[in-house]
N, C-alpha and C positions, 0 to 999 in steps of 0.2 A: 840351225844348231841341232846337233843330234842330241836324243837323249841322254846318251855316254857324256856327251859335253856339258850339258845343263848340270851336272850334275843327279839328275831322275834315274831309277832302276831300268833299265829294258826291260822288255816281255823274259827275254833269255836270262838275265840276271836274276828275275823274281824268280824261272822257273827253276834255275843251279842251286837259290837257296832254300825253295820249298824243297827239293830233291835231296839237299843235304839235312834239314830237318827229320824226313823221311826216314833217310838213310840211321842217322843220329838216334831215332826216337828209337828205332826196329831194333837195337843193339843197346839200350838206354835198359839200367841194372834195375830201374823199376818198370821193362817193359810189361813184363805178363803180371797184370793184374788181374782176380778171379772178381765177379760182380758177388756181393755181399747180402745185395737186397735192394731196394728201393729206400730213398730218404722219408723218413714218417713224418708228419706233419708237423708245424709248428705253432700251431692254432692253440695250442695249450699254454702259451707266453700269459702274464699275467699282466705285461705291459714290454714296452721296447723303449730302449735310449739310441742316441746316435742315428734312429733310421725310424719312417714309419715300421707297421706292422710288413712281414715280410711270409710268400708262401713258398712253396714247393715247388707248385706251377708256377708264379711271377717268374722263380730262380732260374728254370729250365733253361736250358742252354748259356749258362757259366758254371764255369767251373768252383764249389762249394767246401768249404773248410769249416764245419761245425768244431766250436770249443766247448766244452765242459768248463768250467770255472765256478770259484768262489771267492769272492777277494782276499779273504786269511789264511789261504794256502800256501805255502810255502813251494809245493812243487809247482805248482800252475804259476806262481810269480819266475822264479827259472825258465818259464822257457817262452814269458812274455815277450821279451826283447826280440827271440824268431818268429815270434804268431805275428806281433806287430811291423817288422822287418816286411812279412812276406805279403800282410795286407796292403803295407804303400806299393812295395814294389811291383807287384801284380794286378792291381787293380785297375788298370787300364790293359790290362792283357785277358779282363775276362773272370777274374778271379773275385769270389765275395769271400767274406770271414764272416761268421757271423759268432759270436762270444753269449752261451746261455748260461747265465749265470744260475746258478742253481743254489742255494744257501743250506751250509752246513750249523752254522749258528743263531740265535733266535734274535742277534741286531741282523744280522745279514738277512732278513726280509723285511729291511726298511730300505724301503726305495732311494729315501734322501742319503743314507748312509753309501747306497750301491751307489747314488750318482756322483756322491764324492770321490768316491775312489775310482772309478771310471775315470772323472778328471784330474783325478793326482795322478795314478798312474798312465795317462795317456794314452788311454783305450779309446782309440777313434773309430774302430770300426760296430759296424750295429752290434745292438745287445738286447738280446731275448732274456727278462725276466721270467724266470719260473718257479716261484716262488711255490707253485703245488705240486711240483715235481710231475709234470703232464710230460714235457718232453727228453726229461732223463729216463722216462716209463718207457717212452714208446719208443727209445732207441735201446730199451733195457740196459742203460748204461750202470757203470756202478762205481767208475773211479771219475777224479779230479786231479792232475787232468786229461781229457781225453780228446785226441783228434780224430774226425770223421772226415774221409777226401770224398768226395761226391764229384761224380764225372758230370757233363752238359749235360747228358740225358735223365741224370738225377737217380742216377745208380751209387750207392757206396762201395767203393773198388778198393779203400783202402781205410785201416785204424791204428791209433796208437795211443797207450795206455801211457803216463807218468811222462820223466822227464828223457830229452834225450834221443839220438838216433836224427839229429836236425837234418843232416845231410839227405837221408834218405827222404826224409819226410819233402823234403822241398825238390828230389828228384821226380818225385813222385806226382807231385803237384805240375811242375814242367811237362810231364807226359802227359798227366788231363789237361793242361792246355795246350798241348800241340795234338793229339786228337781233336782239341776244339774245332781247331785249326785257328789258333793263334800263331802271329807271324813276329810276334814282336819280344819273344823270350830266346837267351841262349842258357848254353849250359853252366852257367859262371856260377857259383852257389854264394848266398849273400853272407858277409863279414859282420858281426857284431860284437860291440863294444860292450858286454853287460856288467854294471855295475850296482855299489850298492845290493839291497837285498834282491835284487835280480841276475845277480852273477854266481854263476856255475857252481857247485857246494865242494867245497876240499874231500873228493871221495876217501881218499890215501889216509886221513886222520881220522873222520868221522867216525868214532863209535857208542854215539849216542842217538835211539832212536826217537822218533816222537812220541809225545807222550801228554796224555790229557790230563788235567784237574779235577774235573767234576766227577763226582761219585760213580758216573756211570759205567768213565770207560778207564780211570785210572790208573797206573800199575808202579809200584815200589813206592807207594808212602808210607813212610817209617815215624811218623812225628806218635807217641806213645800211648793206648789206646785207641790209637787207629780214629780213622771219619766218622762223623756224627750228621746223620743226612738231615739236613733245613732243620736244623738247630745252631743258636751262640752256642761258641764253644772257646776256651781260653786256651790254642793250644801250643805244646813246645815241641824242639827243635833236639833234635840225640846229640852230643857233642863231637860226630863224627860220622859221614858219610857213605857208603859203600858208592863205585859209580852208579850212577843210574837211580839214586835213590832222590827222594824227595823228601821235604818235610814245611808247616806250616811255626809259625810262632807271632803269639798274638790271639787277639781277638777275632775270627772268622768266622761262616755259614760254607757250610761246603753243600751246595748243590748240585742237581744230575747233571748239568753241565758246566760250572764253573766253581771255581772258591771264591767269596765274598766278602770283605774285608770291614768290619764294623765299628771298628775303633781306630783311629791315627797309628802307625807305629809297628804295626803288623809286617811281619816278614815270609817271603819265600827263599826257600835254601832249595840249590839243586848241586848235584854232583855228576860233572860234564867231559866231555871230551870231544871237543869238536872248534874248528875254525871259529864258527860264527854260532850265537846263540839267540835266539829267540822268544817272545812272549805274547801272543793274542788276548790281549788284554783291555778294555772301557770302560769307562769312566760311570757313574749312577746314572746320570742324564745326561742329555744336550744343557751345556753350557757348566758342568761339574767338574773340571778339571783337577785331576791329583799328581801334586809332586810325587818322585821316587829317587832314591837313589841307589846307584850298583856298584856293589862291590867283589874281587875277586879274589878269594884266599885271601881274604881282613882285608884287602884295599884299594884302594881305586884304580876303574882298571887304565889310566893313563893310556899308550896307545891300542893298547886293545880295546877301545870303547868301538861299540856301533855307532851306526848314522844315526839315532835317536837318544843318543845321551853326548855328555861331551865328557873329555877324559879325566875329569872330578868324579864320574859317574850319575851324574844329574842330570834329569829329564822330568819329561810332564806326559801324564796320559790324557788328552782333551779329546779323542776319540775312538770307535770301536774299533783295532784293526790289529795288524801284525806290526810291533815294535822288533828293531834290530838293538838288542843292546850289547851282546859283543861280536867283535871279531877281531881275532888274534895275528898280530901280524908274522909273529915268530914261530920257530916249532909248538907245535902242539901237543900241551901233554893233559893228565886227568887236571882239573880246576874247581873249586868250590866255588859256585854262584850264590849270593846272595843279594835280593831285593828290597830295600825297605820302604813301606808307603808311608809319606808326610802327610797323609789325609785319608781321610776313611771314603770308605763308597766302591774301592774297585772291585770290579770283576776277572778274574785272570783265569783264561779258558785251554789255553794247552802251550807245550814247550815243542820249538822245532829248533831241528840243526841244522848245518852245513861245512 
Protein backbone atom coordinates (compact mmCIF):
# COMPACT_ATOMS: atom_id res chain seq x y z
CA UNK A 1 0.00 0.00 0.00
CA UNK A 2 1.33 3.32 -1.15
CA UNK A 3 1.58 6.05 1.17
CA UNK A 4 -1.07 8.20 -0.94
CA UNK A 5 -3.29 5.08 0.09
CA UNK A 6 -2.42 4.77 3.81
CA UNK A 7 -3.50 7.69 4.12
CA UNK A 8 0.62 9.20 5.25
CA UNK A 9 1.86 12.52 3.61
CA UNK A 10 4.62 11.75 0.79
CA UNK A 11 7.91 13.08 0.68
CA UNK A 12 6.18 15.30 -2.33
CA UNK A 13 3.10 16.28 -0.41
CA UNK A 14 5.27 17.36 2.84
CA UNK A 15 7.38 19.13 0.34
CA UNK A 16 4.03 21.26 -1.85
CA UNK A 17 3.07 22.17 1.85
CA UNK A 18 6.35 23.40 3.14
CA UNK A 19 6.67 25.41 -0.21
CA UNK A 20 3.30 26.68 0.27
CA UNK A 21 3.93 27.83 3.82
CA UNK A 22 7.03 29.44 2.24
CA UNK A 23 5.33 30.91 -0.21
CA UNK A 24 2.39 32.17 2.18
CA UNK A 25 4.76 33.35 5.07
CA UNK A 26 7.06 35.78 2.20
CA UNK A 27 3.76 37.73 1.36
CA UNK A 28 2.29 37.26 4.99
CA UNK A 29 1.21 41.32 6.22
CA UNK A 30 3.43 40.78 9.22
CA UNK A 31 6.32 39.48 7.18
CA UNK A 32 9.05 42.10 7.67
CA UNK A 33 9.58 42.34 11.15
CA UNK A 34 12.68 44.77 12.33
CA UNK A 35 14.67 42.79 15.59
CA UNK A 36 13.94 44.95 18.62
CA UNK A 37 16.62 43.66 20.93
CA UNK A 38 17.22 40.61 22.70
CA UNK A 39 14.59 39.22 25.38
CA UNK A 40 16.09 40.32 29.18
CA UNK A 41 16.02 38.11 31.67
CA UNK A 42 13.53 36.84 33.81
CA UNK A 43 15.45 35.97 36.87
CA UNK A 44 13.84 39.08 38.55
CA UNK A 45 10.28 36.89 39.12
CA UNK A 46 9.64 36.99 42.74
CA UNK A 47 8.01 33.64 42.41
CA UNK A 48 6.03 31.70 39.30
CA UNK A 49 2.49 29.93 39.20
CA UNK A 50 1.33 27.43 36.57
CA UNK A 51 5.04 26.46 35.52
CA UNK A 52 8.50 26.02 37.45
CA UNK A 53 10.86 29.03 37.19
CA UNK A 54 11.35 29.71 33.49
CA UNK A 55 14.82 31.39 31.57
CA UNK A 56 15.69 33.03 28.40
CA UNK A 57 18.02 30.23 27.62
CA UNK A 58 15.56 27.16 28.56
CA UNK A 59 12.93 29.39 26.06
CA UNK A 60 15.34 29.50 23.15
CA UNK A 61 14.05 27.96 20.30
CA UNK A 62 10.11 28.72 20.76
CA UNK A 63 8.41 30.91 19.81
CA UNK A 64 7.61 33.56 23.13
CA UNK A 65 4.70 35.99 24.03
CA UNK A 66 5.55 38.10 27.21
CA UNK A 67 2.16 39.66 28.99
CA UNK A 68 2.32 42.45 31.15
CA UNK A 69 -0.71 42.12 33.42
CA UNK A 70 -2.35 42.91 36.61
CA UNK A 71 -5.56 41.36 37.70
CA UNK A 72 -7.65 44.76 38.21
CA UNK A 73 -7.08 46.08 34.92
CA UNK A 74 -9.68 46.39 32.98
CA UNK A 75 -7.80 46.73 29.66
CA UNK A 76 -5.54 43.64 30.13
CA UNK A 77 -8.98 41.61 31.22
CA UNK A 78 -10.19 42.65 27.29
CA UNK A 79 -7.96 41.02 25.68
CA UNK A 80 -7.61 37.93 28.02
CA UNK A 81 -9.90 35.70 26.08
CA UNK A 82 -7.06 36.32 22.71
CA UNK A 83 -3.89 35.82 25.12
CA UNK A 84 -5.62 32.76 26.38
CA UNK A 85 -7.18 31.57 22.99
CA UNK A 86 -3.70 31.67 21.46
CA UNK A 87 -1.82 30.01 24.37
CA UNK A 88 -3.99 26.63 23.97
CA UNK A 89 -4.05 27.02 20.44
CA UNK A 90 -0.41 27.25 19.77
CA UNK A 91 1.11 25.35 22.15
CA UNK A 92 1.95 22.38 20.61
CA UNK A 93 3.24 24.39 17.63
CA UNK A 94 6.05 25.85 19.52
CA UNK A 95 4.58 28.63 21.21
CA UNK A 96 5.01 29.65 25.35
CA UNK A 97 2.97 32.62 26.88
CA UNK A 98 4.19 33.54 29.71
CA UNK A 99 1.78 36.34 31.95
CA UNK A 100 4.08 38.70 34.42
CA UNK A 101 2.07 39.84 36.55
CA UNK A 102 3.26 42.97 37.85
CA UNK A 103 1.00 44.65 40.64
CA UNK A 104 -0.49 48.20 40.36
CA UNK A 105 -2.18 47.93 43.95
CA UNK A 106 -0.92 47.04 47.39
CA UNK A 107 -3.52 43.51 47.65
CA UNK A 108 -2.10 42.69 44.21
CA UNK A 109 1.42 41.67 45.86
CA UNK A 110 -0.37 39.07 47.70
CA UNK A 111 0.37 36.01 46.18
CA UNK A 112 -2.73 34.19 47.62
CA UNK A 113 -4.83 36.94 46.10
CA UNK A 114 -2.70 36.58 42.42
CA UNK A 115 -3.40 32.85 42.69
CA UNK A 116 -7.09 33.34 43.07
CA UNK A 117 -7.60 35.09 40.24
CA UNK A 118 -5.28 33.19 38.18
CA UNK A 119 -7.86 30.55 38.73
CA UNK A 120 -10.96 32.34 38.47
CA UNK A 121 -10.03 33.75 35.48
CA UNK A 122 -8.47 30.80 33.76
CA UNK A 123 -5.12 31.78 33.40
CA UNK A 124 -3.27 28.47 32.53
CA UNK A 125 -0.48 29.45 31.19
CA UNK A 126 2.97 30.32 33.44
CA UNK A 127 3.03 33.35 35.41
CA UNK A 128 6.04 35.41 36.41
CA UNK A 129 5.45 37.16 39.79
CA UNK A 130 7.19 40.43 40.00
CA UNK A 131 6.20 41.89 42.68
CA UNK A 132 9.61 44.32 42.63
CA UNK A 133 9.22 45.38 39.37
CA UNK A 134 12.62 43.54 38.18
CA UNK A 135 11.20 42.52 34.79
CA UNK A 136 8.83 45.36 33.82
CA UNK A 137 12.60 47.39 34.47
CA UNK A 138 14.48 45.34 32.27
CA UNK A 139 11.94 45.40 29.40
CA UNK A 140 11.49 49.17 30.41
CA UNK A 141 8.02 48.51 30.18
CA UNK A 142 5.41 51.07 31.18
CA UNK A 143 1.86 50.04 30.11
CA UNK A 144 -0.60 47.15 31.19
CA UNK A 145 -1.16 45.55 28.95
CA UNK A 146 1.65 44.88 26.93
CA UNK A 147 2.69 42.08 24.45
CA UNK A 148 6.29 41.20 23.56
CA UNK A 149 6.60 38.39 20.43
CA UNK A 150 9.92 36.92 20.79
CA UNK A 151 11.13 34.86 17.86
CA UNK A 152 13.21 31.02 18.52
CA UNK A 153 16.17 32.88 18.69
CA UNK A 154 15.02 35.01 21.50
CA UNK A 155 14.93 38.25 19.66
CA UNK A 156 11.80 40.69 20.30
CA UNK A 157 10.54 41.32 16.61
CA UNK A 158 7.38 42.61 17.74
CA UNK A 159 4.99 44.82 20.68
CA UNK A 160 1.93 46.01 21.59
CA UNK A 161 0.73 48.45 23.86
CA UNK A 162 -3.32 48.40 25.42
CA UNK A 163 -6.16 46.75 23.88
CA UNK A 164 -6.77 45.51 20.51
CA UNK A 165 -5.17 45.09 16.80
CA UNK A 166 -5.77 40.89 17.75
CA UNK A 167 -5.58 40.07 14.10
CA UNK A 168 -2.28 41.36 13.60
CA UNK A 169 -1.03 40.32 16.65
CA UNK A 170 -1.80 36.51 16.02
CA UNK A 171 -0.41 37.04 12.37
CA UNK A 172 2.44 37.84 13.63
CA UNK A 173 2.88 35.19 16.06
CA UNK A 174 2.05 32.66 12.88
CA UNK A 175 5.06 34.06 11.17
CA UNK A 176 7.50 33.48 14.33
CA UNK A 177 6.29 30.12 14.18
CA UNK A 178 6.71 29.31 10.65
CA UNK A 179 10.28 30.78 10.74
CA UNK A 180 10.41 28.30 13.54
CA UNK A 181 9.65 25.95 11.20
CA UNK A 182 6.48 24.89 12.60
CA UNK A 183 4.50 22.71 10.21
CA UNK A 184 1.38 22.57 12.08
CA UNK A 185 -0.33 26.23 11.96
CA UNK A 186 -2.50 27.90 8.98
CA UNK A 187 -3.53 31.15 8.43
CA UNK A 188 -7.13 30.72 9.97
CA UNK A 189 -7.19 33.51 12.89
CA UNK A 190 -8.95 32.19 16.08
CA UNK A 191 -12.84 33.17 16.79
CA UNK A 192 -13.66 34.39 20.42
CA UNK A 193 -16.57 34.44 22.32
CA UNK A 194 -15.67 37.17 25.02
CA UNK A 195 -17.95 37.70 27.58
CA UNK A 196 -18.84 39.17 30.87
CA UNK A 197 -16.10 41.73 31.88
CA UNK A 198 -13.98 40.30 29.29
CA UNK A 199 -15.86 41.41 26.32
CA UNK A 200 -14.85 44.16 24.05
CA UNK A 201 -15.94 47.78 25.62
CA UNK A 202 -18.86 49.72 23.73
CA UNK A 203 -16.12 52.28 21.96
CA UNK A 204 -19.19 54.23 20.09
CA UNK A 205 -20.75 55.37 23.67
CA UNK A 206 -17.89 55.43 26.03
CA UNK A 207 -17.24 58.77 27.19
CA UNK A 208 -16.15 58.28 30.58
CA UNK A 209 -12.57 57.74 31.23
CA UNK A 210 -10.90 55.89 34.14
CA UNK A 211 -10.46 57.40 37.00
CA UNK A 212 -8.87 56.77 40.49
CA UNK A 213 -10.06 57.38 44.41
CA UNK A 214 -7.21 57.87 46.28
CA UNK A 215 -5.80 61.19 46.89
CA UNK A 216 -2.94 60.59 44.77
CA UNK A 217 -4.05 60.28 41.36
CA UNK A 218 -7.74 61.53 41.50
CA UNK A 219 -9.63 63.87 39.27
CA UNK A 220 -13.26 65.57 39.53
CA UNK A 221 -14.18 65.19 43.06
CA UNK A 222 -16.58 67.52 43.93
CA UNK A 223 -18.05 66.32 47.48
CA UNK A 224 -17.57 70.10 49.27
CA UNK A 225 -14.33 70.94 51.01
CA UNK A 226 -12.63 68.69 48.87
CA UNK A 227 -10.24 65.29 50.49
CA UNK A 228 -8.80 65.29 53.76
CA UNK A 229 -5.75 62.84 53.26
CA UNK A 230 -5.70 59.75 56.26
CA UNK A 231 -8.11 61.65 58.20
CA UNK A 232 -12.14 60.61 59.37
CA UNK A 233 -14.00 62.85 57.58
CA UNK A 234 -17.98 62.95 57.56
CA UNK A 235 -18.42 63.77 53.95
CA UNK A 236 -21.41 65.01 51.49
CA UNK A 237 -22.53 64.52 48.15
CA UNK A 238 -23.69 68.21 45.89
CA UNK A 239 -27.22 67.55 44.77
CA UNK A 240 -26.09 67.25 41.28
CA UNK A 241 -23.50 65.84 39.14
CA UNK A 242 -21.48 67.36 36.11
CA UNK A 243 -20.40 64.04 33.93
CA UNK A 244 -17.40 62.74 35.08
CA UNK A 245 -17.56 64.15 38.52
CA UNK A 246 -17.49 62.20 41.72
CA UNK A 247 -18.34 62.64 45.08
CA UNK A 248 -18.13 60.58 48.68
CA UNK A 249 -21.11 60.82 51.56
CA UNK A 250 -20.74 59.29 54.79
CA UNK A 251 -18.17 58.57 56.96
CA UNK A 252 -14.73 58.01 54.99
CA UNK A 253 -10.55 57.99 55.07
CA UNK A 254 -9.42 58.80 51.74
CA UNK A 255 -5.98 57.65 51.27
CA UNK A 256 -3.10 57.74 48.39
CA UNK A 257 -4.57 55.07 46.90
CA UNK A 258 -8.01 54.25 47.96
CA UNK A 259 -11.18 55.78 49.99
CA UNK A 260 -11.95 53.92 53.09
CA UNK A 261 -15.19 53.63 54.31
CA UNK A 262 -15.63 53.67 58.44
CA UNK A 263 -18.97 53.58 59.22
CA UNK A 264 -21.92 51.36 57.68
CA UNK A 265 -23.94 53.57 55.17
CA UNK A 266 -21.38 55.44 53.38
CA UNK A 267 -21.81 56.22 49.63
CA UNK A 268 -20.04 56.68 46.23
CA UNK A 269 -21.90 58.89 43.69
CA UNK A 270 -20.39 58.86 40.09
CA UNK A 271 -21.69 60.61 37.05
CA UNK A 272 -21.12 58.16 33.80
CA UNK A 273 -21.66 57.47 30.44
CA UNK A 274 -20.64 54.40 29.37
CA UNK A 275 -22.09 50.69 28.56
CA UNK A 276 -20.61 49.07 31.43
CA UNK A 277 -19.26 50.38 34.71
CA UNK A 278 -16.86 49.43 37.16
CA UNK A 279 -15.32 49.32 40.62
CA UNK A 280 -11.87 47.92 42.09
CA UNK A 281 -12.79 47.67 45.31
CA UNK A 282 -11.87 44.89 48.88
CA UNK A 283 -13.09 44.17 51.59
CA UNK A 284 -10.75 45.09 55.24
CA UNK A 285 -9.54 41.45 55.51
CA UNK A 286 -9.57 37.91 54.40
CA UNK A 287 -12.74 36.79 55.54
CA UNK A 288 -14.67 40.63 55.98
CA UNK A 289 -17.17 40.67 53.49
CA UNK A 290 -19.38 43.91 52.90
CA UNK A 291 -22.82 44.04 51.53
CA UNK A 292 -23.68 47.03 48.78
CA UNK A 293 -26.06 48.01 47.03
CA UNK A 294 -26.42 49.97 43.15
CA UNK A 295 -28.46 52.25 42.26
CA UNK A 296 -28.96 54.18 38.92
CA UNK A 297 -30.58 57.64 38.67
CA UNK A 298 -32.67 56.74 42.31
CA UNK A 299 -33.06 53.02 41.19
CA UNK A 300 -32.33 49.73 40.67
CA UNK A 301 -30.55 49.07 37.93
CA UNK A 302 -32.91 46.13 36.94
CA UNK A 303 -31.52 44.93 33.51
CA UNK A 304 -28.71 46.99 33.43
CA UNK A 305 -27.10 45.31 36.51
CA UNK A 306 -23.51 43.74 36.02
CA UNK A 307 -22.37 40.25 36.52
CA UNK A 308 -21.65 41.04 40.16
CA UNK A 309 -24.87 42.40 41.43
CA UNK A 310 -28.20 41.17 40.58
CA UNK A 311 -31.05 43.49 39.19
CA UNK A 312 -32.25 44.70 42.94
CA UNK A 313 -28.68 46.05 42.74
CA UNK A 314 -27.15 43.87 45.42
CA UNK A 315 -23.95 42.41 45.90
CA UNK A 316 -21.14 41.56 48.25
CA UNK A 317 -17.47 42.58 48.16
CA UNK A 318 -15.68 39.17 49.76
CA UNK A 319 -12.63 40.06 47.86
CA UNK A 320 -9.76 42.47 46.37
CA UNK A 321 -10.68 42.69 42.63
CA UNK A 322 -12.45 44.34 39.77
CA UNK A 323 -16.39 44.26 40.28
CA UNK A 324 -18.89 44.65 37.18
CA UNK A 325 -21.75 46.47 38.49
CA UNK A 326 -23.39 47.93 35.36
CA UNK A 327 -24.01 47.19 32.00
CA UNK A 328 -26.57 48.77 29.99
CA UNK A 329 -28.27 46.77 27.65
CA UNK A 330 -30.20 49.71 25.83
CA UNK A 331 -28.85 53.12 24.31
CA UNK A 332 -26.59 54.68 26.24
CA UNK A 333 -26.97 57.88 27.68
CA UNK A 334 -25.24 60.24 30.90
CA UNK A 335 -26.42 58.02 34.36
CA UNK A 336 -26.02 58.82 37.80
CA UNK A 337 -24.27 55.91 39.88
CA UNK A 338 -24.68 55.38 43.07
CA UNK A 339 -23.17 52.87 45.76
CA UNK A 340 -24.15 52.20 49.09
CA UNK A 341 -22.10 50.14 51.56
CA UNK A 342 -24.27 47.78 54.26
CA UNK A 343 -20.90 47.56 56.21
CA UNK A 344 -18.02 49.34 57.00
CA UNK A 345 -14.24 48.37 56.05
CA UNK A 346 -14.26 48.84 52.28
CA UNK A 347 -11.69 50.06 50.29
CA UNK A 348 -12.64 51.44 46.80
CA UNK A 349 -9.68 52.12 44.51
CA UNK A 350 -10.64 53.36 41.00
CA UNK A 351 -13.61 53.42 38.45
CA UNK A 352 -13.20 51.79 34.82
CA UNK A 353 -15.51 51.90 31.75
CA UNK A 354 -16.58 50.13 28.86
Amino acid sequence: MSAAQSGQPSEWARFLTRANQLVRSATHPAAQLPVEGRMPSLDGATGWLNSPPLTAAELRGRVVVVNFWTYTCINWLRTLPYVRAWADRYADHGLTVIGVHTPEFDFEHDLDNVRREVKDLRVDYPVAIDNDYAIWTAFTNLYWPALYFVDAQGQIRHHRFGEGDYEMSEMILQQLLTEAGSGGTDQELTSVNARGVEAAADWASLRSPENYLGDERTQNFVSPNGSILDTPYAYAAPTRLRLNHWALSGDWTVKRQAVALNQAGGRILYRFQARDLHLVMGPAGPGTPARFRVHLDGQPPGAAHGTDVDDQGNGTVADPRLYQLVRQPGPVTDRTFEITFLDPGVRAYAFTFG
